[in-house]
Z-matrix of the N, CA and C atoms (Angstrom, degrees):
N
C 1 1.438
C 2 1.530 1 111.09
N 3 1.455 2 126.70 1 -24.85
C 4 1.161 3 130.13 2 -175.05
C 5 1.256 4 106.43 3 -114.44
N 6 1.166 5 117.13 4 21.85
C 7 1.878 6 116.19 5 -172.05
C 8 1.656 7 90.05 6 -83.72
N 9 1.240 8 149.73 7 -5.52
C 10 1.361 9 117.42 8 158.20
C 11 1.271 10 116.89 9 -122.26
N 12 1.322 11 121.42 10 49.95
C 13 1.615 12 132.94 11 175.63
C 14 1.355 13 98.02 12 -73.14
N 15 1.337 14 122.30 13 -49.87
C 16 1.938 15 132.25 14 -174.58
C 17 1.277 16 111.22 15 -103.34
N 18 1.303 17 131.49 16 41.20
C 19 1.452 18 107.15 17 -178.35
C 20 1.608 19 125.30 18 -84.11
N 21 1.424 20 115.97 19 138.59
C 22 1.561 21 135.01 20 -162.10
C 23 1.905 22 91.53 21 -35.86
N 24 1.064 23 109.38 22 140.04
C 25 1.079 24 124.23 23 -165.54
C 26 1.920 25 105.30 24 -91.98
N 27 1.232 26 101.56 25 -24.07
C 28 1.601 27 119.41 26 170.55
C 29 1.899 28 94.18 27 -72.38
N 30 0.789 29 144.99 28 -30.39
C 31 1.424 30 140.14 29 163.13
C 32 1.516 31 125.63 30 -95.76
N 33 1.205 32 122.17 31 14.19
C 34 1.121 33 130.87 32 -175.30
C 35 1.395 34 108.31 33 -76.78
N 36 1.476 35 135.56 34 -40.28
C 37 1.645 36 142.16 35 179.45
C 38 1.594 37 107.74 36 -74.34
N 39 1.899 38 105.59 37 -23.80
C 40 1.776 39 93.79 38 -170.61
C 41 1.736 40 95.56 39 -92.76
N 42 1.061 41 98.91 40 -16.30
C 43 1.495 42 89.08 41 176.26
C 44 1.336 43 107.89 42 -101.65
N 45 0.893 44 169.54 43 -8.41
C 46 2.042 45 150.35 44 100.42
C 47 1.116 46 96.76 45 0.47
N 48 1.226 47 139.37 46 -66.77
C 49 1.810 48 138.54 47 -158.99
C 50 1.265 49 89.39 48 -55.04
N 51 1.450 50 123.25 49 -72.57
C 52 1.600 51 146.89 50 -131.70
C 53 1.464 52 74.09 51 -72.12
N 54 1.418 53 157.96 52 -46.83
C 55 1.277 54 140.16 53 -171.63
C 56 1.126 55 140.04 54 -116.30
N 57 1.820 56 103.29 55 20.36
C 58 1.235 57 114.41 56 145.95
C 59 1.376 58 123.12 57 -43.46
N 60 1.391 59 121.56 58 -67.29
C 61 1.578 60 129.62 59 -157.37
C 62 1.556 61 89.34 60 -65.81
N 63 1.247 62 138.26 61 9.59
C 64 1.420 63 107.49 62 -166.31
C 65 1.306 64 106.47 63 -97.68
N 66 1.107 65 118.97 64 139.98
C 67 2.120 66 119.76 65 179.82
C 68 1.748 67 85.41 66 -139.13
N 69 1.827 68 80.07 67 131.02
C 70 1.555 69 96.57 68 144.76
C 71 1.302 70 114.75 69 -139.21
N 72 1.104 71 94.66 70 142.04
C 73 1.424 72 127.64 71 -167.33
C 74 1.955 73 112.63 72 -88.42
N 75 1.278 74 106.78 73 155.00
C 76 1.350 75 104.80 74 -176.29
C 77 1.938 76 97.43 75 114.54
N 78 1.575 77 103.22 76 164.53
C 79 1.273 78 97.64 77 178.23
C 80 1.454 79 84.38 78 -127.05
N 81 2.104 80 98.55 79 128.73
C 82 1.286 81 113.00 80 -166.90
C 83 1.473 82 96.36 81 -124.99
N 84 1.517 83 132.01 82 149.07
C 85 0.946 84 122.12 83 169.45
C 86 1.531 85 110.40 84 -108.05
N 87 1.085 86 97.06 85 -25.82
C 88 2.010 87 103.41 86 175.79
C 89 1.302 88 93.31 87 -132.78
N 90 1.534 89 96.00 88 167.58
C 91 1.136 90 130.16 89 -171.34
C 92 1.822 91 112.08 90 -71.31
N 93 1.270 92 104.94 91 -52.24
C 94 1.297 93 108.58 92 161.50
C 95 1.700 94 138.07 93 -42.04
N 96 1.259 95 105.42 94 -19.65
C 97 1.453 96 137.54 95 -159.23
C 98 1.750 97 92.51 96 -104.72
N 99 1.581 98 134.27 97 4.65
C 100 0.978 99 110.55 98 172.17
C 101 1.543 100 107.54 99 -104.45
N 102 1.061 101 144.00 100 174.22
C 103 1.112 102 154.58 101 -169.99
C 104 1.846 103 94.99 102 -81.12
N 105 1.808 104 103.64 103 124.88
C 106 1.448 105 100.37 104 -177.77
C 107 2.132 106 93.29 105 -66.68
N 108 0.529 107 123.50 106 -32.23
C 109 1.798 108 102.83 107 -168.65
C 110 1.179 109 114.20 108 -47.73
N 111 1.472 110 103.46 109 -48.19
C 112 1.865 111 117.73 110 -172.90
C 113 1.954 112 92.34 111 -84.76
N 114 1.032 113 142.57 112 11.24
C 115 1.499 114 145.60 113 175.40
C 116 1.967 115 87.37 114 -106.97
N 117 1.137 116 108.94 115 -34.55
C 118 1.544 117 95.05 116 178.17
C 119 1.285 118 123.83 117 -118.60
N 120 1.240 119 117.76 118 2.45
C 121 1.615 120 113.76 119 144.05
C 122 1.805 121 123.39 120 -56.89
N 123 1.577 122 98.37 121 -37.83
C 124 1.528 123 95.28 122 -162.45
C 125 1.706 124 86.56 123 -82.92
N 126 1.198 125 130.07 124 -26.70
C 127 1.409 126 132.26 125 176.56
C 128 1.472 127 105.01 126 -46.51
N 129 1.644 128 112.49 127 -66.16
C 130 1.471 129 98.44 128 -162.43
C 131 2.137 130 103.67 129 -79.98
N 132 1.114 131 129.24 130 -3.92
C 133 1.839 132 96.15 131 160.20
C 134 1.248 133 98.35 132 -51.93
N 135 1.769 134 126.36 133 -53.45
C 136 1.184 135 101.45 134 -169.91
C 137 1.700 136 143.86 135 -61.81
N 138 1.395 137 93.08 136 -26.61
C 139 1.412 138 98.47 137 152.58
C 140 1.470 139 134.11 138 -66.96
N 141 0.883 140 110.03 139 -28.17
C 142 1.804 141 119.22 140 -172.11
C 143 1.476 142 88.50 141 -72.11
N 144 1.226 143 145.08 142 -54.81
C 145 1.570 144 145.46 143 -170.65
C 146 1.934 145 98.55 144 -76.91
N 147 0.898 146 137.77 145 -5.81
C 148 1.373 147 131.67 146 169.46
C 149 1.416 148 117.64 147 -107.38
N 150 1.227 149 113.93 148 -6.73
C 151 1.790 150 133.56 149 161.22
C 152 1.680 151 115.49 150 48.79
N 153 1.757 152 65.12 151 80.77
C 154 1.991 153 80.05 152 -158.04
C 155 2.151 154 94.59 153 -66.35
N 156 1.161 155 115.85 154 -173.10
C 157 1.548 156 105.97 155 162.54
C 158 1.360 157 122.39 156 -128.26
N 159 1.058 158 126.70 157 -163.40
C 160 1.506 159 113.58 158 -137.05
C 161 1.686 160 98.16 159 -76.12
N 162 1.408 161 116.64 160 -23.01
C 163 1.354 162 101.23 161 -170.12
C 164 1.523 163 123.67 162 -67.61
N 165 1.724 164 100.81 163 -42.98
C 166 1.210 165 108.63 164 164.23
C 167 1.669 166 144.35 165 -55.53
N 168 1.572 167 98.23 166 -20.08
C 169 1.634 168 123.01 167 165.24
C 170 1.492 169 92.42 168 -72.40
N 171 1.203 170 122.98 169 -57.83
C 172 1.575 171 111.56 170 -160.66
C 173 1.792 172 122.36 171 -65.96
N 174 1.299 173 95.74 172 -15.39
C 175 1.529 174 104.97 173 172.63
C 176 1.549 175 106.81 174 -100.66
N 177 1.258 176 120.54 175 -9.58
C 178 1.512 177 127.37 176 -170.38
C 179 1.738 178 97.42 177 -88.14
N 180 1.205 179 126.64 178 -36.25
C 181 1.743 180 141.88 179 -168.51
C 182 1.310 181 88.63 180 -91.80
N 183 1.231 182 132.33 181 -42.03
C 184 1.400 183 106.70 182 -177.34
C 185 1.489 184 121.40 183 -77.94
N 186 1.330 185 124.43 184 -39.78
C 187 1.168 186 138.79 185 154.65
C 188 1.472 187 119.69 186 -23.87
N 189 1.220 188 105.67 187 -59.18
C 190 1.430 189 123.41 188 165.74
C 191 1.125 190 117.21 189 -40.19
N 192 1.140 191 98.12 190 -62.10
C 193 2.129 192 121.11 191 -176.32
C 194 1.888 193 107.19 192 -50.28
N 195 1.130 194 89.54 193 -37.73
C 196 1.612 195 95.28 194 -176.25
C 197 1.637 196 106.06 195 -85.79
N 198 0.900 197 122.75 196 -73.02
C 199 1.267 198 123.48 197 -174.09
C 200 1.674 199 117.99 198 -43.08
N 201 1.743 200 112.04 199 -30.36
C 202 1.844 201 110.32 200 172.78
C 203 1.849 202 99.36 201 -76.51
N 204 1.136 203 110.91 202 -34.74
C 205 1.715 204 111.00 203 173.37
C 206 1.167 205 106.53 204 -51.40
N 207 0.994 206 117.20 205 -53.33
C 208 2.263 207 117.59 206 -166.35
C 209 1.507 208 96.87 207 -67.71
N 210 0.963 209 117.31 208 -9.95
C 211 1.788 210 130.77 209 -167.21
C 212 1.778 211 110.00 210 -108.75
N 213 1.423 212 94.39 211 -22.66
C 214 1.555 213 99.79 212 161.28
C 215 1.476 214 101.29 213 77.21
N 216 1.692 215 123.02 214 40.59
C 217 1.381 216 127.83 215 -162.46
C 218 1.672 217 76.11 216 -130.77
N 219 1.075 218 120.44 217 80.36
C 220 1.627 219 109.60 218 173.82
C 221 1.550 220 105.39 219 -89.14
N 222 1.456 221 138.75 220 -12.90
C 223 1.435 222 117.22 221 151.15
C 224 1.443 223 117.35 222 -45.44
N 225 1.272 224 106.96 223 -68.36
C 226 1.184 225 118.01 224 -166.68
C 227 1.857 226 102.71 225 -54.48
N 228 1.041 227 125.16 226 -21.58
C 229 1.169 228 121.25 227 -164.73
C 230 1.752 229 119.72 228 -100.99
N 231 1.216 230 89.04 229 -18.52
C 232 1.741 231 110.07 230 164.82
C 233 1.539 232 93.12 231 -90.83
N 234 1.083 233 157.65 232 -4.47
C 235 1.526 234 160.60 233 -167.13
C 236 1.544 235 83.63 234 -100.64
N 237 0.864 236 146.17 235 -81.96
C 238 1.925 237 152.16 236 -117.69
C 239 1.686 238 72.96 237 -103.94
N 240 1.474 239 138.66 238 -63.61
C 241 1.270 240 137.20 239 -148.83
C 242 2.182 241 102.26 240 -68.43
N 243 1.185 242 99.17 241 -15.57
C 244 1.610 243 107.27 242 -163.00
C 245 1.643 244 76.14 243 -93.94
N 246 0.953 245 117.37 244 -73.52
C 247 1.811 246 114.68 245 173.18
C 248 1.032 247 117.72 246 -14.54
N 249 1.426 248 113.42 247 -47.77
C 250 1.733 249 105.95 248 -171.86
C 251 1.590 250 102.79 249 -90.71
N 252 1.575 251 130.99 250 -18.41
C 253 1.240 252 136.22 251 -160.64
C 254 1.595 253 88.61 252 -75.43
N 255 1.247 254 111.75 253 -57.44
C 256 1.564 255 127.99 254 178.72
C 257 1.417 256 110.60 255 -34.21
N 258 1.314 257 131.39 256 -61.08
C 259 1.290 258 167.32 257 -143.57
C 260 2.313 259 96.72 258 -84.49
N 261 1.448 260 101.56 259 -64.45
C 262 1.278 261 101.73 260 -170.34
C 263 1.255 262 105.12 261 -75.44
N 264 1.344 263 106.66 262 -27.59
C 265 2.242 264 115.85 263 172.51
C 266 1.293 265 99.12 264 -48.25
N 267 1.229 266 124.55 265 -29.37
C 268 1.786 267 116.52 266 -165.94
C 269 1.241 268 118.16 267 -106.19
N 270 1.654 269 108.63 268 -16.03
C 271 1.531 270 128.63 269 171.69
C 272 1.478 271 105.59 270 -53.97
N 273 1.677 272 89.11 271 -72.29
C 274 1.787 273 105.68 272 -171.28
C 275 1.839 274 108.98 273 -39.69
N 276 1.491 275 108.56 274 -39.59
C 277 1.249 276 116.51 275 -173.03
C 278 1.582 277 111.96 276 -65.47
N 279 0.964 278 112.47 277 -36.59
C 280 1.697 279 120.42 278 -176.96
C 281 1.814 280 107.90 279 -50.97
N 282 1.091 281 88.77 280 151.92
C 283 1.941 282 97.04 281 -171.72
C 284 1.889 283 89.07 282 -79.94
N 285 1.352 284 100.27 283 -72.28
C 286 1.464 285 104.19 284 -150.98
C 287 1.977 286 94.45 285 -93.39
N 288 1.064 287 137.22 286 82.35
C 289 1.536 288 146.79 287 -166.24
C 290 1.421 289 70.95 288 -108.42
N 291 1.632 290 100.15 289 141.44
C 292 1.323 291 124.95 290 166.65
C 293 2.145 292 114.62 291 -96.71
N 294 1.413 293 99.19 292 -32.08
C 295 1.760 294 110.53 293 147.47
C 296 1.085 295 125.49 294 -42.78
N 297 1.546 296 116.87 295 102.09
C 298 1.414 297 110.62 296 179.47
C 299 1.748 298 119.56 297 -42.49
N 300 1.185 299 147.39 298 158.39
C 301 1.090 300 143.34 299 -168.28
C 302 1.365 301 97.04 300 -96.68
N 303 1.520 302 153.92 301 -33.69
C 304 0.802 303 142.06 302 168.02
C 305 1.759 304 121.75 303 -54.07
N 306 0.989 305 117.49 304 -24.29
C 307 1.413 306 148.20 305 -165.30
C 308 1.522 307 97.40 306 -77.81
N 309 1.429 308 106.47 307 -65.92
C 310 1.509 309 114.08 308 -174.23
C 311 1.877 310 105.24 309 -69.91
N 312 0.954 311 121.18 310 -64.98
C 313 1.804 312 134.09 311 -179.87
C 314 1.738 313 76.83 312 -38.64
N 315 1.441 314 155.93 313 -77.42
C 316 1.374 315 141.14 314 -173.68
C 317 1.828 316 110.34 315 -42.31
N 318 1.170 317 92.96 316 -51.53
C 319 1.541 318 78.43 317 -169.65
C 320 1.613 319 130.17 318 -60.39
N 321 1.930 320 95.02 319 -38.96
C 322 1.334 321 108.92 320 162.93
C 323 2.008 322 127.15 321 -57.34
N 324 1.402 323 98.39 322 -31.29
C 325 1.501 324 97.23 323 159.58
C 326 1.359 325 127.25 324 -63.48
N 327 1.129 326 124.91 325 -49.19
C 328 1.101 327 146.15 326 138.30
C 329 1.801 328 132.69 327 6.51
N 330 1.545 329 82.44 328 -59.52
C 331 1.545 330 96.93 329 -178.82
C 332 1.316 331 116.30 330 -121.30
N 333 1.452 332 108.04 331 15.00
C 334 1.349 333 110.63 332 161.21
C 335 1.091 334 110.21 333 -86.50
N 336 1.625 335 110.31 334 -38.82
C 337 1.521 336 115.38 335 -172.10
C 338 1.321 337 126.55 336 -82.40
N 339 1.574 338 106.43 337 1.24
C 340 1.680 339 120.19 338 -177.87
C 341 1.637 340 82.23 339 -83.23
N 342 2.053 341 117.28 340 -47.11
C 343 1.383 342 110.11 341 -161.51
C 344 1.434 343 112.82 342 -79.96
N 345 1.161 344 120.33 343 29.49
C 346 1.843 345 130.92 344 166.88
C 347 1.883 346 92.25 345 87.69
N 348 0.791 347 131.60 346 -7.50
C 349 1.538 348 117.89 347 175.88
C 350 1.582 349 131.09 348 -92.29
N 351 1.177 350 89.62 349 60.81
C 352 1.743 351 110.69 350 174.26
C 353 1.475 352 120.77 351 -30.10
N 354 1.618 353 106.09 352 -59.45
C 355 1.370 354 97.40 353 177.83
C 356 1.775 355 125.42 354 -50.16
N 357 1.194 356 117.39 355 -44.74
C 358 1.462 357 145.49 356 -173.99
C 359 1.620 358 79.07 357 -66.80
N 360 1.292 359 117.97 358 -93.84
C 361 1.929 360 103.22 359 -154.15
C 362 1.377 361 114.65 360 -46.49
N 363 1.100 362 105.17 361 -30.75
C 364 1.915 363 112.31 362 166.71
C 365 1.735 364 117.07 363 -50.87
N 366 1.301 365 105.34 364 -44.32
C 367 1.677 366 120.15 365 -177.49
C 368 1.687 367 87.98 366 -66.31
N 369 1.483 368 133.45 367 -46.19
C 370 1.118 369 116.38 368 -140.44
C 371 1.264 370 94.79 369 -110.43
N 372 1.469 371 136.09 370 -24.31
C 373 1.709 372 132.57 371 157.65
C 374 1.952 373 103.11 372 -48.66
N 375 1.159 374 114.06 373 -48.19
C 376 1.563 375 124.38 374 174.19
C 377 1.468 376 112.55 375 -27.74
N 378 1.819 377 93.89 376 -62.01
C 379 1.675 378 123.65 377 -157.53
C 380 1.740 379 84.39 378 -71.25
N 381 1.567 380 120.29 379 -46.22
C 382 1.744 381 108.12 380 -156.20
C 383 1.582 382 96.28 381 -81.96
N 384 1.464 383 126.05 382 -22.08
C 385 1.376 384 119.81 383 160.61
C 386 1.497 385 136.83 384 -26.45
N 387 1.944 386 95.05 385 -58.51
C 388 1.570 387 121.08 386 164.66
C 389 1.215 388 125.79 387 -79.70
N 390 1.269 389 102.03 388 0.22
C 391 1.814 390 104.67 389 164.13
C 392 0.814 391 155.10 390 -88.13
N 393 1.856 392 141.75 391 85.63
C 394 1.409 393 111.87 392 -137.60
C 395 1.615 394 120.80 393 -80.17
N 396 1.044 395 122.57 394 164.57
C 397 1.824 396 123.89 395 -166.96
C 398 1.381 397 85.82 396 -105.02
N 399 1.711 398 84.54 397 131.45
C 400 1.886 399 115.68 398 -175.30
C 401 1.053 400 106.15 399 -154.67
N 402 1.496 401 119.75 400 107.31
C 403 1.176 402 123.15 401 -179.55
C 404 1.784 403 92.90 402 -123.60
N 405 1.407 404 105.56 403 122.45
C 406 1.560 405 107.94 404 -174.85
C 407 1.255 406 116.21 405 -71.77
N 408 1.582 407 128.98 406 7.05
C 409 1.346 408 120.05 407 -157.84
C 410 1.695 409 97.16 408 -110.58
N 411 1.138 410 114.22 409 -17.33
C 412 1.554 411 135.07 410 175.15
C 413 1.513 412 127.58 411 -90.23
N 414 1.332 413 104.57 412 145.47
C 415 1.813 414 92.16 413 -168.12
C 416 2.048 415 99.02 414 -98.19
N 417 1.197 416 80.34 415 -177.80
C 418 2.060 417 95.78 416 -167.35
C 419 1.347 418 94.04 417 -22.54
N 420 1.944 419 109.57 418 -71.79
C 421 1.453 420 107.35 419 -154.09
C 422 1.376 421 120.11 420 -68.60
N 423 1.034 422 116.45 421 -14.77
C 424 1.727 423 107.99 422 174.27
C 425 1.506 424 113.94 423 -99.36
N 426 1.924 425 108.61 424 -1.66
C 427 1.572 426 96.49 425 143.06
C 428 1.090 427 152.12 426 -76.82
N 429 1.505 428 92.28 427 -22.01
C 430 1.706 429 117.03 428 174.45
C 431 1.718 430 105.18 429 -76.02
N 432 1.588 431 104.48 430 -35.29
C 433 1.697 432 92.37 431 175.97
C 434 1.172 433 117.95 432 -74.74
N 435 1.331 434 137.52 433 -27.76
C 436 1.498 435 137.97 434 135.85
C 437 1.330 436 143.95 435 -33.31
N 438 1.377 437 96.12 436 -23.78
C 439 1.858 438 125.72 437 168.67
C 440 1.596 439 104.98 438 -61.66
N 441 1.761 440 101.88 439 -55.21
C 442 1.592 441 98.48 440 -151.59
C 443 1.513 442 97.11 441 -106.95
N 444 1.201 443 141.70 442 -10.60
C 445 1.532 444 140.44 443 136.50
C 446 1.554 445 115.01 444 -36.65
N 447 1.480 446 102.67 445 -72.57
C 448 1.631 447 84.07 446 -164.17
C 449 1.359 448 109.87 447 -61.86
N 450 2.029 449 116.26 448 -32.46
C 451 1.579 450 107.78 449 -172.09
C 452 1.833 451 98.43 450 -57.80
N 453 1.341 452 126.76 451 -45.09
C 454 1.275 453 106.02 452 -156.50
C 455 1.580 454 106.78 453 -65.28
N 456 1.430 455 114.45 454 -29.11
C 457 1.517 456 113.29 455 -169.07
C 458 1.892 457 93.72 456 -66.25
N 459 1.127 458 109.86 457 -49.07
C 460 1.175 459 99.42 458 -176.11
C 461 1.440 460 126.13 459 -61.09
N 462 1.123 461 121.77 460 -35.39
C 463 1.527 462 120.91 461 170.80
C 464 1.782 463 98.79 462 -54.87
N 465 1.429 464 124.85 463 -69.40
C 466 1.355 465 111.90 464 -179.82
C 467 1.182 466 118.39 465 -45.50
N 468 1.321 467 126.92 466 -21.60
C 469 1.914 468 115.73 467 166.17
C 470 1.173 469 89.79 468 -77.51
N 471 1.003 470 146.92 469 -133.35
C 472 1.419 471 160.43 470 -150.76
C 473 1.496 472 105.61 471 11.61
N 474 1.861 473 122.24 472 -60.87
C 475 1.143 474 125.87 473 160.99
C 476 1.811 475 116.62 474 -33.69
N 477 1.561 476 105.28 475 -80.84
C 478 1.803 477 99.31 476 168.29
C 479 1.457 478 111.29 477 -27.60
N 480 1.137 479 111.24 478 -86.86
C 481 1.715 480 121.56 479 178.49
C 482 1.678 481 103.30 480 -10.00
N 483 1.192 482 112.92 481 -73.09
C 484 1.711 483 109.89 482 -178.41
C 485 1.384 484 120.93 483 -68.96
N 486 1.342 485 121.76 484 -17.33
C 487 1.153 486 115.07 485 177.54
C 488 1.811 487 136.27 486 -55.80
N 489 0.824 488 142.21 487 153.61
C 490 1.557 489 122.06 488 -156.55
C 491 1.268 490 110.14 489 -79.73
N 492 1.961 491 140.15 490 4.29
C 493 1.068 492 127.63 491 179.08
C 494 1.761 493 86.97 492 -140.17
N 495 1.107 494 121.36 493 60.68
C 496 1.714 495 118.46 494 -172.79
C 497 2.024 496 103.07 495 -55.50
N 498 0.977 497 107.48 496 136.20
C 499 1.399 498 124.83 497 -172.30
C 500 1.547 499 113.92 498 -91.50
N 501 1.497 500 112.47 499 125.84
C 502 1.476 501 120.75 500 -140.80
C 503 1.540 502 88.35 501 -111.64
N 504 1.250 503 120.39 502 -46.11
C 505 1.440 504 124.15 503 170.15
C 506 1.872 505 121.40 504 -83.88
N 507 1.119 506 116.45 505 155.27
C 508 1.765 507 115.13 506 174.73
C 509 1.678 508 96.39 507 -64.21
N 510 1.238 509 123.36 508 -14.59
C 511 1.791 510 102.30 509 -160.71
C 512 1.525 511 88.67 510 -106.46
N 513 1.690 512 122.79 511 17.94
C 514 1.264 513 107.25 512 179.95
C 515 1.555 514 93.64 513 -103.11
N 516 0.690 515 123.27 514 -6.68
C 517 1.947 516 125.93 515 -161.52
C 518 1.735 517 97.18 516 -74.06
């Protein structure tokens, strides 16, 4: 919410341009009152010109993904969610990813299974199951508390996921 209180002052003219063309439409009286999707479209030009990196795109597309769903824009929301699927496909691939790998193998389940492909986020909740969580910047015990968090969250996806009406939105859970 405060990511543009300071912005680099060497980008201050490309981003004026970058938000000229932007119109939203609707009669709003506050700011709050606009629809978060169209609050985060005009957000990310501004991000795309401040060159956020991949982690922050990957939580930025998912965000996205959710918020056009609650809005009942499921193009648009399989659009931002394929973004991030795209995005963690290239993570996992990276040699030296600073993202724990267990972390990413969740997210990619995740957003396969928001994008109707159950079997696949199932393979890859499986894969982040067998993965142990290592984040090098943290010592033993807050890897091990990272161990048994994400496994338990992940076993409860996997459970939803199979269940006979698996829940596509957070307000279906």
């Amino acid at each position: 919410m405060w990511d543009f209180d300071k912005l680099p002052q060497n980008k201050l003219q490309e981003i004026q341009n970058a938000l000229k063309v932007v119109e939203i439409k609707g009669d709003y009286k506050r700011y709050t009152e606009i629809p978060m999707s169209k609050r985060l479209e005009v957000a990310e030009k501004v991000y795309a010109l401040l060159q956020k990196d991949d982690d922050f795109w990957l939580q930025f597309y998912r965000v996205k993904g959710y918020h056009y769903a609650v809005e009942k824009d499921q193009t648009k929301a399989d659009g931002a969610r394929k973004k991030a699927l795209d995005l963690v496909t290239r993570m996992l691939n990276e040699k030296d990813q600073a993202t724990p790998k267990k972390e990413l193998w969740l997210i990619s389940g995740a957003m396969k299974h928001f994008l109707g492909d159950d079997k696949g986020g199932l393979d890859d909740l499986n894969t982040a199951l067998k993965t142990k969580y290592e984040d090098k910047q943290l010592d033993k015990g807050k890897n091990e508390n990272g161990e048994a968090n994400l496994s338990a969250l992940i076993k409860e996806y996997i459970e939803k996921v199979q269940s006979p009406h698996p829940p596509r939105l957070m307000q279906d859970q």
